[in-house]
N, C-alpha and C positions, 0 to 999 in steps of 0.2 A: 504494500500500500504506500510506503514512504517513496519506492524509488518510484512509483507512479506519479506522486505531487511533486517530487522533483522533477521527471522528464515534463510534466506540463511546467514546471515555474520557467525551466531554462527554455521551451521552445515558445514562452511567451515575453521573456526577457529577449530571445535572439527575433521575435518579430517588432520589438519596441529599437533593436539598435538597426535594421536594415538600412535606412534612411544614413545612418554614420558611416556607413560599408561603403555603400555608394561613393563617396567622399573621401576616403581615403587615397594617400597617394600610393603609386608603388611602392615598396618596398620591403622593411622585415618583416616579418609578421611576428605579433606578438602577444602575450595572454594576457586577456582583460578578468577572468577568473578561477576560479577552480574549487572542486569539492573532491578530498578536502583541501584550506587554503593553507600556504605555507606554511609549514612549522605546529597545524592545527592535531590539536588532539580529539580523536576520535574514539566513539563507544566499540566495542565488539559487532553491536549488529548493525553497524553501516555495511553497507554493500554496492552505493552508486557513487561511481567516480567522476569526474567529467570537466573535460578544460574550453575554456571558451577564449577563440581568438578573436582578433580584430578583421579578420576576411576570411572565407571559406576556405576549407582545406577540402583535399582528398582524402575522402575515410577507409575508400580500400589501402591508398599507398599507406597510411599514417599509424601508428602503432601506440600499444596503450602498456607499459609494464609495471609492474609492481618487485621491487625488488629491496631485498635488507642486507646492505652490505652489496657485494660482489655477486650474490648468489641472484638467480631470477626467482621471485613466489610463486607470481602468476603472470602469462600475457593474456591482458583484454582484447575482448572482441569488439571493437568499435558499430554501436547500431548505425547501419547504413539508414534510418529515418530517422535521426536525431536531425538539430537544424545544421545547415550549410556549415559554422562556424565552431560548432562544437561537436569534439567526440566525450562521449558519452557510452559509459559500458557500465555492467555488474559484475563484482567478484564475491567470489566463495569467503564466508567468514575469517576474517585472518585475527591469530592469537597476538594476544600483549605484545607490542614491541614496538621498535623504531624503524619505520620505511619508508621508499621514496618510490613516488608512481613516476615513470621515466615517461615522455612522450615522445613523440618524432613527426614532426608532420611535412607534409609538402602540399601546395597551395595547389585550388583547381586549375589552374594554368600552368603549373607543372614546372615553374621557375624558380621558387624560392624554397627552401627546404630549412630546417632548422629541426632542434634539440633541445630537451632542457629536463629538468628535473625538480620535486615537488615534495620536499621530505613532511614527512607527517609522523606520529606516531599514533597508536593503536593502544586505548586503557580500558581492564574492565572496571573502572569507576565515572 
């Protein structure tokens, strides 16, 4: 039920920024938000991830990982019906600790590519 009011809040927040998209110049592309947000502590039963850029990516080329340390947890599957600008996935409950949801995207015009990472930790309190 949660990750369901979330994929409505974010595809009604990315139909409030379209109009900004439009507007933008070329160039990097870069994240306007994320769940969760940098450095945020999250419950055990989250489970929706989801990064919102500033212009549309590619969600087939683009990748979603969760990894602690060195190690990979899990790679997300990015919903191809999220909106234009954000990918948007669910993962399996992950235990107490410190990790970073990796992303990788490249833009629907297929020019600009970029990386970054998202540390979070994970508490059952």
């Amino acid at each position: 039920m949660m990750t369901r009011r979330l994929a409505i809040a974010v595809l009604m927040m990315a139909a409030m920024t379209s109009a900004v998209r439009a507007q933008q110049p070329s160039g990097e592309v870069h994240v306007l938000e994320s769940t969760p947000a940098a450095h945020a502590r999250i419950g055990l039963k989250s489970s929706a991830f989801f990064v919102r850029f500033d212009r549309p990516v590619d969600h087939i080329k683009s990748t979603l990982v969760i990894k602690q340390g060195d190690k990979v947890i899990e790679r997300l599957h990015p919903r191809l019906e999220s909106a234009p600008e954000v990918l948007f996935a669910a993962a399996p409950t992950l235990p107490p600790g410190n990790y970073v949801l990796h992303w990788a995207v490249i833009t629907v015009q297929g020019t600009k590519a970029k990386a970054g990472d998202i540390p979070f930790q994970v508490s059952d309190q």
